[in-house]
C-alpha positions as CSV (number, residue, x, y, z in Angstrom):
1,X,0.0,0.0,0.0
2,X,1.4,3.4,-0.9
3,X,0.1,6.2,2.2
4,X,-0.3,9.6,1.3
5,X,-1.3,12.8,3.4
6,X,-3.1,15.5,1.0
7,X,-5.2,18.5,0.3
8,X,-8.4,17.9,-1.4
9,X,-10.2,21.2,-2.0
10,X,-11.0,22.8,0.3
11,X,-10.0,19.8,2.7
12,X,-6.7,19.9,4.5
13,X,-4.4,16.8,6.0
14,X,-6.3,14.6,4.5
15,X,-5.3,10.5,5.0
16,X,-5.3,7.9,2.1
17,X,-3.9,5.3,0.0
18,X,-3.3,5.4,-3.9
19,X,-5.2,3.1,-6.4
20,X,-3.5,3.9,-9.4
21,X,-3.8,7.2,-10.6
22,X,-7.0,7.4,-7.3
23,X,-6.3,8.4,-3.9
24,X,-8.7,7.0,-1.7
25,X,-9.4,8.7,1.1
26,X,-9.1,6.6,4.5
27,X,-11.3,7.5,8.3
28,X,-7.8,8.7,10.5
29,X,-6.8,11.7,10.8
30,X,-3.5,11.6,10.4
31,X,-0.6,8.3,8.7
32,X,0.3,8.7,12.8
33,X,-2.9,7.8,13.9
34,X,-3.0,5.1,10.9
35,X,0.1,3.2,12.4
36,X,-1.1,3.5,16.3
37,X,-3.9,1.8,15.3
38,X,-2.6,-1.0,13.6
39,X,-3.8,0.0,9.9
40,X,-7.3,-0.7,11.0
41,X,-9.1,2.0,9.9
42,X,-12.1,2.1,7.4
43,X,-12.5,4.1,4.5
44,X,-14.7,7.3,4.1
45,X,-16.2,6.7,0.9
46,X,-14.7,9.5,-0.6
47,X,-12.4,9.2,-4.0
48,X,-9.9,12.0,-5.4
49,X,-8.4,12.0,-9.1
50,X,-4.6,12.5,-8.1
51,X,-4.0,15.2,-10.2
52,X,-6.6,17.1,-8.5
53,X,-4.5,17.0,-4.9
54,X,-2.1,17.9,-3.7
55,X,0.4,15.6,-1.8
56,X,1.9,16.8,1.3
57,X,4.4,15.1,4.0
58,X,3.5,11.6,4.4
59,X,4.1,11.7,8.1
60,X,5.4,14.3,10.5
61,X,6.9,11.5,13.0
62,X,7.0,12.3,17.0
63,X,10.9,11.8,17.1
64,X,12.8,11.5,13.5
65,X,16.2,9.1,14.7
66,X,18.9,9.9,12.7
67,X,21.9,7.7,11.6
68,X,25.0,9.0,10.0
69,X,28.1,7.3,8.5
70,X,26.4,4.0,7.5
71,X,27.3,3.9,3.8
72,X,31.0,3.3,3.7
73,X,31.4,4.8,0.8
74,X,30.3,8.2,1.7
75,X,32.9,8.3,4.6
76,X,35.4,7.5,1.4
77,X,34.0,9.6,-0.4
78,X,34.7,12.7,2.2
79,X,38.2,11.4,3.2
80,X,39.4,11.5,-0.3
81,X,38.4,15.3,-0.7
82,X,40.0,15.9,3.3
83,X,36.5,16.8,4.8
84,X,37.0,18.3,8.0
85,X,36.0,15.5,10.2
86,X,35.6,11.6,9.5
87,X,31.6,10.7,8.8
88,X,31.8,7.2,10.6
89,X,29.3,4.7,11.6
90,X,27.2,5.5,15.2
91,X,27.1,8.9,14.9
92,X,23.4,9.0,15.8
93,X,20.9,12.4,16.9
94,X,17.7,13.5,16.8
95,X,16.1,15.4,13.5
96,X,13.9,18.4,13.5
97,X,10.1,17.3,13.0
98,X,9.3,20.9,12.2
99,X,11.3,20.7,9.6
100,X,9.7,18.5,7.5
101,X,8.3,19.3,4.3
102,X,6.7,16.9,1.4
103,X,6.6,16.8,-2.1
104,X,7.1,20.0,-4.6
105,X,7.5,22.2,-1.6
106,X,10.4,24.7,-1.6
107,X,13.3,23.8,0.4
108,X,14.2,28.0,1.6
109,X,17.9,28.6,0.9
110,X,18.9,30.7,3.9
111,X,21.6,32.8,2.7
112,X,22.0,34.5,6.2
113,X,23.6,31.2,7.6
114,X,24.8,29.4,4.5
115,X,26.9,29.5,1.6
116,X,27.2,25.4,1.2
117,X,23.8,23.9,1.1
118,X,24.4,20.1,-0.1
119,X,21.5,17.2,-0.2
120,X,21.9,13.4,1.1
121,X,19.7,10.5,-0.7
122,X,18.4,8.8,2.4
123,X,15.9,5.5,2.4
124,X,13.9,6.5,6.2
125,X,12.2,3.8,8.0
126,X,8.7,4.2,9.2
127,X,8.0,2.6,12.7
128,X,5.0,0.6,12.9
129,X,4.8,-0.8,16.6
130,X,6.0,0.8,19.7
131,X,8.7,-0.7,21.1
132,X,12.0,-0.5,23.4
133,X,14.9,-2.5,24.0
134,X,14.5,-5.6,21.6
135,X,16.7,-7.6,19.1
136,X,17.4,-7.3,15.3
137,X,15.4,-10.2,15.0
138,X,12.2,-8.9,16.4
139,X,12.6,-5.3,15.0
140,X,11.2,-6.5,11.3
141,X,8.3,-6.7,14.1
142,X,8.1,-3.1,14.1
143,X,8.9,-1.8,10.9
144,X,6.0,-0.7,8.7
145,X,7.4,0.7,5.8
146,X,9.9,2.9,3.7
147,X,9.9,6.5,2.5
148,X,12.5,8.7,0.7
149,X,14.0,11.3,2.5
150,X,16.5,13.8,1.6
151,X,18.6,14.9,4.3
152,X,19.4,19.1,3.6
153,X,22.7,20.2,4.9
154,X,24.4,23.2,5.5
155,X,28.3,22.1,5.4
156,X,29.9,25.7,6.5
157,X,27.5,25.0,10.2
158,X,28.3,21.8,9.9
159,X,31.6,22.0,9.9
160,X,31.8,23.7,13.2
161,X,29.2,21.8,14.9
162,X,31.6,18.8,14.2
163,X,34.5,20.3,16.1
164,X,32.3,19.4,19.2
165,X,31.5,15.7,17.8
166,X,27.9,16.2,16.8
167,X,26.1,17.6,13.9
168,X,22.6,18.7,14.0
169,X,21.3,22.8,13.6
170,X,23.2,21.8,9.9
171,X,20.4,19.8,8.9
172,X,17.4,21.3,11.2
173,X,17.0,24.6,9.7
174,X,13.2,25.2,8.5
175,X,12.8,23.1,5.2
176,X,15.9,20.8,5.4
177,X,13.8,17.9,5.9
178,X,12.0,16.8,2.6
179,X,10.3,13.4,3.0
180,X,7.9,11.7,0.3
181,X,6.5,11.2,-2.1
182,X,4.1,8.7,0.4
183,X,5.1,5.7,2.4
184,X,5.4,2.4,1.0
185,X,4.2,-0.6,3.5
186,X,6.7,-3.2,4.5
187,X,4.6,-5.9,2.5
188,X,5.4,-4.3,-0.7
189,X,8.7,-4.1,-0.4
190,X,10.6,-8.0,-0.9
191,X,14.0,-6.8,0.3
192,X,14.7,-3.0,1.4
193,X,18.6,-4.1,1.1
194,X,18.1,-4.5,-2.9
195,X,17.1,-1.2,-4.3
196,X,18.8,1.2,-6.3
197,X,19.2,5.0,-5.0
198,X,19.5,8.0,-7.6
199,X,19.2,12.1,-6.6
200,X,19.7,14.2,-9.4
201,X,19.8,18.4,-9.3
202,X,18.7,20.1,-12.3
203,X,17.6,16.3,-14.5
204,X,21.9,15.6,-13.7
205,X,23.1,12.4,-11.9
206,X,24.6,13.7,-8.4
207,X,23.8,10.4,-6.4
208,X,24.0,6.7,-7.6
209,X,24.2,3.8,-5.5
210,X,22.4,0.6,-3.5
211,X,20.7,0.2,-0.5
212,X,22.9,-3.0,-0.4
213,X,25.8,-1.4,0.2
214,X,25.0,-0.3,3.7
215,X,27.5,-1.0,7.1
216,X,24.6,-1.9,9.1
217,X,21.5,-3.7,8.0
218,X,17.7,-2.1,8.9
219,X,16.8,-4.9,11.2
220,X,20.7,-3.8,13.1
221,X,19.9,-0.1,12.8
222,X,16.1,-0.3,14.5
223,X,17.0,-2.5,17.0
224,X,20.2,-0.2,17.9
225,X,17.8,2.5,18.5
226,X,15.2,1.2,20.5
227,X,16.2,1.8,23.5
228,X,15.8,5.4,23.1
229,X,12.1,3.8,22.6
230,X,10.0,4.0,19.8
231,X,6.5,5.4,19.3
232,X,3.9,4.1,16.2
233,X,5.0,6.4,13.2
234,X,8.5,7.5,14.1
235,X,11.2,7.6,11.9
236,X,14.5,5.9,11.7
237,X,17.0,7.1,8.8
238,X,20.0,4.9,7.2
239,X,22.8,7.4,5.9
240,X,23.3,8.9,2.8
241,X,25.6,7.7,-0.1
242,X,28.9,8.8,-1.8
243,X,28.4,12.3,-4.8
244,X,27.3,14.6,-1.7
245,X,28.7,18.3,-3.5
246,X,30.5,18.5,-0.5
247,X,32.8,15.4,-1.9
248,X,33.4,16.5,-5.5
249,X,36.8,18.8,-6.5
250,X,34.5,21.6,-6.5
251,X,31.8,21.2,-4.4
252,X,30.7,25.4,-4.9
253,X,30.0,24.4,-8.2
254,X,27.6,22.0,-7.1
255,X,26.2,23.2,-3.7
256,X,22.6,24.1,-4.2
257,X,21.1,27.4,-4.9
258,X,17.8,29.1,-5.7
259,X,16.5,28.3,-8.8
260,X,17.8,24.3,-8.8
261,X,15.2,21.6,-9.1
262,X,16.3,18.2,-6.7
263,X,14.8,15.0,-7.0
264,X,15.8,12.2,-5.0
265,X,14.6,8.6,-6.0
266,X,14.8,5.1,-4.3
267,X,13.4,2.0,-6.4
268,X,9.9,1.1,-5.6
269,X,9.4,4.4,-3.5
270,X,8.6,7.0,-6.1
271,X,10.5,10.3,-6.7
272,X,10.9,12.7,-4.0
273,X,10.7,16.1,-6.0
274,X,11.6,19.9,-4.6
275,X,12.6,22.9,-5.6
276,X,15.0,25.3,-4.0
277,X,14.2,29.0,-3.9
278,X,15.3,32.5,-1.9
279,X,14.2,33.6,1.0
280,X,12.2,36.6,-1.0
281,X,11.1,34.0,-3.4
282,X,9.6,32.1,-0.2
283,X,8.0,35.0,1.8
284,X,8.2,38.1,-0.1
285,X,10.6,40.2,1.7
286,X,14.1,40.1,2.8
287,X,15.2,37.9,4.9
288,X,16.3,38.8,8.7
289,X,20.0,39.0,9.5
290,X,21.6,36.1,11.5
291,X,22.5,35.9,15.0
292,X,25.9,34.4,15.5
293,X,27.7,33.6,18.8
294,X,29.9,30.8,17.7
């Protein structure tokens, strides 16, 4: 089943599941509600051509865990180009839910904080079942399904975040969170580890790899962060892959800026589109200067 959060009409937030090119409309208020009741939930009758909506975040999660460093390749990747800091596996934090946008909606370039915004292809686990302190084995238990997320990142903050050891205003700023297109069940999905991962910026290949080639698999990566205990709907991310800007010989060349289109894909998940525009662009007015103590 694919899960999708809309506007139809004049109708807000609304919950349902596509049928081909139909989105039927299901009776839960939010995909949130949908997971902490078990997926039991009726339908309310009502049917909406897809063109005719329009698709918003498929889930704002309670707590978003993150996961850095588990594609070896995109530590490589860094090393090779002498990134500040190593991008090892277990570095682990907690996103910013208000961060999170969906489909076709602008990620704001802040030029007040940043001059190196960069994107990260991410496959994010959706959390089906509360749960705390259990085994790889029992954490397919929990998972529900899959969802594309693209993991925004200002590399000058994070840079000096790093000096500390952690990494986390980088990628919380309003808008750095894109996540869609919808959420694709855990039935419909044969093996997460076997699908191929593509971003591109402007129709041009950034990002190619494999969900194979992950350090750690899902079933290791849920089950390391349950004990931080999970609620129905949360979110568990897996790391990005190597062709970050930040890694090529001239990563201002390929930072992003207003004006470029990103879409990140994942096999079987759909195409996870947005555009990036200027503060003015965004709200119509300058933007406000930027406090800095650091």
């Amino acid at each position: 089943m694919k899960l999708v959060t809309f506007d139809g009409g004049p109708d807000h937030g609304l919950v349902g599941r596509l049928d081909g090119d139909t989105v039927v409309e299901l009776e839960v208020p939010s995909t949130r509600a949908y997971f902490e009741r078990e997926g039991q939930v009726g339908e309310t009758g009502r049917r909406f051509a897809l063109a005719d909506v329009r698709l918003r975040a498929p889930i704002v999660p309670k707590k978003f865990f993150h996961t850095a460093g588990n594609f070896r390749e995109h530590h490589e990747d860094l090393v090779r180009v002498d990134w500040s800091h190593p991008v090892n596996k277990g570095i682990v934090f907690f996103q910013n839910v208000d961060a999170v946008i969906g489909p076709d909606e602008p990620i704001v370039y802040p030029a007040n904080l940043t001059r190196e915004l960069d994107y990260e292809l991410e496959l994010a686990i959706v959390i089906g079942r509360p749960g705390r302190f259990f085994s790889a084995e029992q954490a397919v238990e929990h998972i529900a399904g899959y969802v594309v997320f693209n993991d925004i990142t200002a590399r000058d903050i994070q840079r000096r975040e790093m000096e500390s050891g952690v990494f986390s205003f980088s990628k919380a700023i309003e808008t750095f969170c894109p996540i869609g297109p919808y959420i694709v069940t855990a039935d419909e999905i044969d093996d997460p580890h076997t699908l191929d991962m593509e971003l591109r910026v402007n129709g041009d290949v950034r990002q190619k790899s494999h969900t194979g080639r992950m350090s750690v698999s899902i079933p290791q990566l849920v089950a390391y962060h349950s004990p931080q205990t999970y609620s129905a709907g949360d979110l568990v991310t897996t790391g990005t892959v190597a062709g970050v800007a930040a890694s090529t010989e001239d990563p201002f060349a390929n930072y992003l800026k207003p004006g470029d289109v990103v879409e990140a894909e994942i096999e079987g998940l759909g195409v996870l589109r947005n555009p990036v525009v200027s503060w003015r662009e965004a709200y119509g007015e300058d933007e406000p200067p930027a406090e800095q103590w650091v």
